[in-house]
N, C-alpha and C positions, 0 to 999 in steps of 0.2 A: 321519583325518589332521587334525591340528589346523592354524587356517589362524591365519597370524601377522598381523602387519603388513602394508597396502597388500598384501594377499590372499595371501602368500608360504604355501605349504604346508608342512608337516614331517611326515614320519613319526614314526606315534604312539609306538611304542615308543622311538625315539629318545630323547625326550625323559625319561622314570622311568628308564632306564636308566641314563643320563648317572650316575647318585644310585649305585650297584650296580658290583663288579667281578665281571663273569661269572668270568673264568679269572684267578687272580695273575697279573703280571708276569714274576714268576720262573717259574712254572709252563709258562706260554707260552714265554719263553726258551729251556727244558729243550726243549719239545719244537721247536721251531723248532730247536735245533741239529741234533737227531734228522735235523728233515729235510733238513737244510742238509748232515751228512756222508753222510746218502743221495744226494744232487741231488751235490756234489762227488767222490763216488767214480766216477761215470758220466762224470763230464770238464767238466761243465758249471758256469757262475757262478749265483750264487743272489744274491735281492736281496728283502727281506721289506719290502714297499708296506703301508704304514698310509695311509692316505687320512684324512680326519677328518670327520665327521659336517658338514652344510651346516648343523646349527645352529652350529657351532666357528668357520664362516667368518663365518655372517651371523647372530649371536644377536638385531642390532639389529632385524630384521623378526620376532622370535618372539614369541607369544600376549603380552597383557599378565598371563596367569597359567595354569599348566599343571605336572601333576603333576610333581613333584621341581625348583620353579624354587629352593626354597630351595639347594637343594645341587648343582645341575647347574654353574654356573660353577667354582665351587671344583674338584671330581673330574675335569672337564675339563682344567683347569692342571693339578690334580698327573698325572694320565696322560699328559696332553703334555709336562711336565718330563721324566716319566720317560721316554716313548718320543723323545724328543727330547737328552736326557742322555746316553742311550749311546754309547758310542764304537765300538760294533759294526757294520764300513762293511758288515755285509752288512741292517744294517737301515735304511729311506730312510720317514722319516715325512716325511710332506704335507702337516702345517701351517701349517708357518711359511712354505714357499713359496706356497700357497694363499690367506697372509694376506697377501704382499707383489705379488700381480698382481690381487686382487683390485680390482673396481671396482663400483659402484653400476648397477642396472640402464639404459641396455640393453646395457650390458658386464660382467654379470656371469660368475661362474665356475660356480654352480651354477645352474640352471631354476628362476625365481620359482613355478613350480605342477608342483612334481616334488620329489623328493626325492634325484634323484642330479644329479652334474655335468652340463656343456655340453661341445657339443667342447672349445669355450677349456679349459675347466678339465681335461678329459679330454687332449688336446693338451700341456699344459704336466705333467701328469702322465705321460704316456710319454717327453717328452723329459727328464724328471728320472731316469725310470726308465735308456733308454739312457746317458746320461751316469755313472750307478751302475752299470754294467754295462761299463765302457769300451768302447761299441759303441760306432763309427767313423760310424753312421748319427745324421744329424742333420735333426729337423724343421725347415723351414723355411715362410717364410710362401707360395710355391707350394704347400707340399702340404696347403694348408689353403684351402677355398673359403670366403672373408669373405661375411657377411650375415646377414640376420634373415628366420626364416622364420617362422610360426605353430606353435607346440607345444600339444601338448594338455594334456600333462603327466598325474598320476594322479587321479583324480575323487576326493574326499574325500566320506567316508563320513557 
């Protein structure tokens, strides 16, 4: 795990990845519809959650150099162009909302020594989710216990 700024972790692959498109766009599309007319012919709504990688939220805690930094901002924008462009409401990327409640620790949205989100940011990811889904259920701040507790997060290797 490469450790960033002010001791922030990131998962390793994340980062040469970022450089690399596993599956095209469109490829993923094709089959995301697949499943989307399977999940709709059963009766049910479908909603395809992109989350985006805690270095897309917080690149400013990342290593001062790590493989693929030449090219990781750039392929980030254009995939979040693209998954952010579409007009397809059954797709709900999490960027741009991830980048707008974002805050500096000790209110961040992802875990300074982890590699996935915090409730906060898990929390405002399922209300984004129900709200794409026109569920009637809405989180509220009861159903969320406020405070800071000790995390351990992943041990870096």
């Amino acid at each position: 795990m490469p450790r960033g700024r002010e001791g922030w972790l990131y998962l390793g692959q994340e980062l040469p990845r970022a450089c690399e498109q596993s599956v095209p766009w469109t490829l993923a599309i094709r089959r995301f519809e697949q499943l989307v007319s399977i999940v709709r012919a059963s009766g049910r709504p479908v909603v395809f959650i992109i989350p985006p990688d805690k270095s897309t939220v917080y690149p400013e805690y990342l290593p001062e150099q790590y493989t693929g930094k030449e090219c990781a901002a750039a392929w980030r924008e254009r995939t979040w162009a693209t998954i952010e462009g579409t007009r397809r409401r059954e797709v709900l990327g999490l960027r741009q909302l991830m980048l707008e409640v974002k805050e500096p620790p000790p209110d961040e949205v992802y875990w300074p020594n982890d590699t996935h989100w915090n409730t906060k940011g898990a929390t405002i990811a399922l209300q984004a989710t129900l709200e794409r889904l026109g569920a009637p259920v809405q989180v509220t701040d009861a159903d969320v216990t406020r405070g800071h507790r000790p995390h351990l997060g992943t041990s870096p290797r």
